[in-house]
N, C-alpha and C positions, 0 to 999 in steps of 0.2 A: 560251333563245334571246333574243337582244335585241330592243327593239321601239323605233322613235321613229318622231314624225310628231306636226304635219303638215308637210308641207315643198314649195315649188314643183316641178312636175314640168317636167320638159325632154322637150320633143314630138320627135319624129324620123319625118319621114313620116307626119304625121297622128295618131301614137299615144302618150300621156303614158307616159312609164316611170316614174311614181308615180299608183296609182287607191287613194281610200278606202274605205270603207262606212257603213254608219251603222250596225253593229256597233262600226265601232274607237273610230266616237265615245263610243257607246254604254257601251264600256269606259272608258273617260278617265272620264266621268260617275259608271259606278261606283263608283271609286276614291274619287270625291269625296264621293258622298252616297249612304249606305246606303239600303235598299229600304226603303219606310214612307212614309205622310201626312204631308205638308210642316206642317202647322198643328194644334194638340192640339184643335181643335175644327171643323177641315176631314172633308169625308167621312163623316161621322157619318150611321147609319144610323135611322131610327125608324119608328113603323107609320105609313101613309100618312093624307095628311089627309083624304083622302073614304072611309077605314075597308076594310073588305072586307079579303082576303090579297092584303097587297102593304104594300112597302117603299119608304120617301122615302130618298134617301140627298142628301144637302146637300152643298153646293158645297166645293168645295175641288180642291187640289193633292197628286197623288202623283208614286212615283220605282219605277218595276219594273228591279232590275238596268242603271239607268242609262236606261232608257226614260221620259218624261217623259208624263205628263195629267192633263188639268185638266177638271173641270166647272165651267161657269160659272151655271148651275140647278139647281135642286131635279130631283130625275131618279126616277123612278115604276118600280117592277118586279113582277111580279105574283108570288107564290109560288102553286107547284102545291097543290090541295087535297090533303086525305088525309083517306082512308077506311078506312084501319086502325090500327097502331100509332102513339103517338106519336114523329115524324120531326125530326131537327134537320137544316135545310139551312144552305149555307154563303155569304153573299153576298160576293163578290170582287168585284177590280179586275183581268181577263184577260188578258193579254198573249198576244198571238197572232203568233206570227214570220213562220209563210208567210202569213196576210194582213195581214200590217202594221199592226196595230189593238191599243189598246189600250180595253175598255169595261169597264162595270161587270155583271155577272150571277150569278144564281142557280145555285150546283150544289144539285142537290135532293138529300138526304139522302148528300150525299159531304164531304168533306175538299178545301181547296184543296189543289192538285196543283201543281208543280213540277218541271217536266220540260225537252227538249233545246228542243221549240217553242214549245210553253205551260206560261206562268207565271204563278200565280194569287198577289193579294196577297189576304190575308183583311181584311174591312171587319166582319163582325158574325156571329157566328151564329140560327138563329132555330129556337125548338121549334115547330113546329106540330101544334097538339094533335088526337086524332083527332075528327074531324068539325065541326073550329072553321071557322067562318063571318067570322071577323075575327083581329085580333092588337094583343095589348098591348102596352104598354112592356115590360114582365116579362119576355115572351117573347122578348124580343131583347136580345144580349150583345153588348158591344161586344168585338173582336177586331183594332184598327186595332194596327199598330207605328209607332213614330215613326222616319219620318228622322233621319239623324244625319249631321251634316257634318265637314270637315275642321276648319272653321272650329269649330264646336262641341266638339271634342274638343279642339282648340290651348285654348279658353276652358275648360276643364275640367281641363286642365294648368294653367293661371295660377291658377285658384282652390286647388288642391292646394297650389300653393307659398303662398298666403299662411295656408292651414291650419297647415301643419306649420311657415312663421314665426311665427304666433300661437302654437303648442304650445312654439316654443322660448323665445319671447319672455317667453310669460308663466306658465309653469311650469315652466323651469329645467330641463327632463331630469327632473323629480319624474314617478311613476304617477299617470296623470292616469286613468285607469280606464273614461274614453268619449271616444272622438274627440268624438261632437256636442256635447261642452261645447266643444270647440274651434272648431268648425264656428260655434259663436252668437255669434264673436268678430266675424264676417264676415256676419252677418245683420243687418241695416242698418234692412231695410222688412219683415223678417217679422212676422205679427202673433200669437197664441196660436193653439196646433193647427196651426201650420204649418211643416214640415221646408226646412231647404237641401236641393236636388237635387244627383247631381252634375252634371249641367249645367249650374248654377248660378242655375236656379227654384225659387220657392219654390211647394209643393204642400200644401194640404189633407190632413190626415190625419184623413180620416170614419171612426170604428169603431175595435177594440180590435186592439190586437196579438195574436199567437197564433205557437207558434212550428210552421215548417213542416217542417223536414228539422233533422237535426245530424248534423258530420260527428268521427268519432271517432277512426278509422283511421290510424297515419301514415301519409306519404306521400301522393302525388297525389291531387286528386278533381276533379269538373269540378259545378258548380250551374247545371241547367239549368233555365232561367226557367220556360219555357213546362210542367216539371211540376210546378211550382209558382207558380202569378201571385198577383200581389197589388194591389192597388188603385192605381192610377196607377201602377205602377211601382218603388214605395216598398220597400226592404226594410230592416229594422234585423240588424244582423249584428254577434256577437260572437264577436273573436277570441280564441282563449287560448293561450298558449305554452305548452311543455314544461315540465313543474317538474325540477329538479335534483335528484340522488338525496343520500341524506344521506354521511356518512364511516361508515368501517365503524372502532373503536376501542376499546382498551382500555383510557381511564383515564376514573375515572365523573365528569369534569365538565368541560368547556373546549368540548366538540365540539357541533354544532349541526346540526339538519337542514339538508337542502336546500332553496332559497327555491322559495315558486310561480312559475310563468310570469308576464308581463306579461298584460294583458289590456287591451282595447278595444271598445268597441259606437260602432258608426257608423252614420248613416240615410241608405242613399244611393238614388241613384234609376237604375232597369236597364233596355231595354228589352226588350220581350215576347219572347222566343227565345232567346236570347241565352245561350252557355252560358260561363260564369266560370269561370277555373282558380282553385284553391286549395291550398296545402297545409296537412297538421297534422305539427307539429314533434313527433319522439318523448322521452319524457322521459329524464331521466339514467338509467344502469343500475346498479344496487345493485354494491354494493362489500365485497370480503369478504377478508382475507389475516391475516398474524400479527401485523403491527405496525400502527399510526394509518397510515392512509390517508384525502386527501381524495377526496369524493363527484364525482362526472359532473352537469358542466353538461346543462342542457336545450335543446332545440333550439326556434328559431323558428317559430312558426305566419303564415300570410299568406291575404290574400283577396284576388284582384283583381292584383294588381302585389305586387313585392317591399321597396316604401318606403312607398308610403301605409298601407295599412290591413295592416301586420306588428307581431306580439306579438313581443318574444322571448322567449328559454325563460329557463328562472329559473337562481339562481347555485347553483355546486356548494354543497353543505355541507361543512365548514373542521373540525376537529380540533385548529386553534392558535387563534382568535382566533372573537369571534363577530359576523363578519359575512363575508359571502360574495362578494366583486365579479368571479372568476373567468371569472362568466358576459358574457352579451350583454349584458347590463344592470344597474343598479345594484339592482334588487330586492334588498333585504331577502332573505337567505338561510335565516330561520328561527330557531325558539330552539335552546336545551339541551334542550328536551320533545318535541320534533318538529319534522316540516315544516312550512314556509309554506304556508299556506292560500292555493287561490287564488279569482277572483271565482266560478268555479262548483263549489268541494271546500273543504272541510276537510279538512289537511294532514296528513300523517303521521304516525303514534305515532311516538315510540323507543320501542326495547327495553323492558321491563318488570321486565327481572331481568336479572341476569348473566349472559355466554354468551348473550344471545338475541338475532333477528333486528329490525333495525327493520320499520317498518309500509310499504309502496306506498303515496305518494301516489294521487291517482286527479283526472282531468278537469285536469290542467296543475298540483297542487298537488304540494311538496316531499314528498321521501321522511326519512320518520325517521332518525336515527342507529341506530345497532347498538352492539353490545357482544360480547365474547366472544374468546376466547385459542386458538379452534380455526377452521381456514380454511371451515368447513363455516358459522361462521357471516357474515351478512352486514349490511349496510344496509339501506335500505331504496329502491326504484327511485321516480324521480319521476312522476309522471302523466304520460299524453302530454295533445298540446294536443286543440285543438277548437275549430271554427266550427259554432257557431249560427244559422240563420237564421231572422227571424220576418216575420211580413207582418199584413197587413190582407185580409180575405176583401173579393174584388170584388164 
């Protein structure tokens, strides 16, 4: 169905035949600025200053589905005692449709909820322990999402293009092996310990990396934040393409494995929910028949979009010459001994005798050559790819 407005209405006998709401505005808004804390240090929740159970939450601006409020004070809420198991409640920002209010409050030992009327943004959660008589900083987690604008996402598209002009500029189409060498091309005011966003701020990186999920499988996956958070929002992610299978061949020297995939590590910045498509590109498929045959290119891995952060998959392996460009990309296709190794395998045997099969790459690296005069034997298959993702414990 189509939708536009707003537009003057033409009265006829006292009655406009155009009436708004402040839902339609309401939606207009949405589109503009996702639900989350307007400021990274608005809203913020801590234990109150005259001690006891209860919660200061600080001034600031939010956005509920396009619903707009602000506190303009420090704003005081008491948490329920408990006198038995330790409880974790959940403090929100409520959106209330039939009474038209948006406040901040306590769900005691629930989950912000999300529903037709009421809609809860999470500000913090809070453990309260059994029979505590006050609350520390410890016990309270911060759980804010950040706003995200139109305007913020068009600026995030601008930074992308002069990433991938600095990749081209100044590494030629060479494996550059980590986007964030490229990303420091474009870091102007950062100072040590601190990452480009993609937003394009720069953020703190308190603590060690640690890797949270890998994804292995070809084909689709989705990375959803929220079961996995990481400290400010920061995640370092590596992509890895498909590696190329080798040729399947009968004469003992010309022929080369399959190259590995491309690969890249980038550190970019997500917010809290927020679930990412991905795919992992499958590797080349071993090759086997009576005469020289070249090996199956590898397919592309990608995280996020299909141009920024994309691997592609490695080149076939060649039986005439030794280097392989058949694939997505100029990777190095591998030796006479094997596959190409990629940033996270060592690459595939070949055969080891006559008549034998080459080796499976594994994790995006080149599959070995083959050998042998009967169709039973073959190459060797490329790795498929893989995404990595690692974080920082909040």
């Amino acid at each position: 169905m189509e939708t536009s407005f707003p537009f003057n209405a033409v009265v006829t006998d006292g009655v406009p035949d155009r009436v708004y709401s402040a839902q339609d505005f309401a939606a207009v808004a949405a589109v503009l600025v996702t639900s989350g804390v307007t400021e990274t240090d608005g809203l913020t929740v801590s234990p109150a200053e005259g001690g006891g159970l209860a919660v200061q939450i600080a001034p600031g601006a939010a956005v509920i589905d396009g619903y707009f409020y602000r506190n303009t004070a420090a704003l005081t809420l008491a948490i329920a005692e408990n006198a038995a198991a330790p409880r974790t409640d959940a403090v929100v920002l409520r959106l209330d449709l039939p009474q038209r209010t948006i406040t901040a409050a306590v769900r005691t030992g629930g989950t912000p909820v999300w529903g037709e009327e009421i809609r809860e943004l999470p500000l913090a959660s809070v453990t309260v322990g059994t029979g505590a008589s006050a609350l520390r900083a410890e016990d309270i987690a911060d759980s804010r999402p950040l706003a995200s604008s139109v305007l913020d996402r068009l600026g995030g598209e601008e930074l992308a293009a002069r990433i991938r002009t600095a990749i081209d500029e100044t590494f030629s189409g060479e494996d550059v092996s980590a986007l964030a060498a490229a990303a420091a091309l474009v870091r102007t005011d950062a100072g040590a310990g601190t990452a480009l966003c993609g937003d394009g701020e720069y953020r703190e990186i308190a603590g060690e990396w640690t890797e949270l999920t890998r994804f292995t499988m070809p084909g689709a996956h989705t990375l959803d934040t929220s079961l996995y958070p990481s400290k400010n929002g920061l995640y370092r992610v590596t992509v890895q393409g498909g590696g190329g299978s080798g040729p399947y061949a009968r004469i003992s020297d010309g022929p080369i494995g399959g190259g590995g995939g491309k690969s890249l590590t980038a550190q970019i910045y997500l917010r809290a929910g927020v679930s990412v498509p991905l795919w992992i590109g499958a590797g080349g498929a071993s090759v086997s028949g009576n005469s020289p045959a070249a090996g199956k290119k590898g397919e592309a891995s990608w995280f996020l979009d299909t141009s920024l952060y994309m691997a592609a998959g490695g080149a076939a392996g060649d039986y005439t010459a030794r280097y392989g460009y058949q694939a997505q990309s100029v990777w190095f296709a591998g030796t006479a001994e094997g596959g190409g190794p990629s940033l996270l395998a060592e690459g595939g045997r070949s055969a080891v005798m006559e008549n034998g099969s080459g080796h499976a790459g594994t994790l995006g690296s080149g599959g070995g050559r083959g050998y042998g005069s009967s169709p039973a034997r073959s190459s060797g298959a490329g790795g498929d790819g893989a995404v990595i993702v690692y974080g920082v414990a909040p």
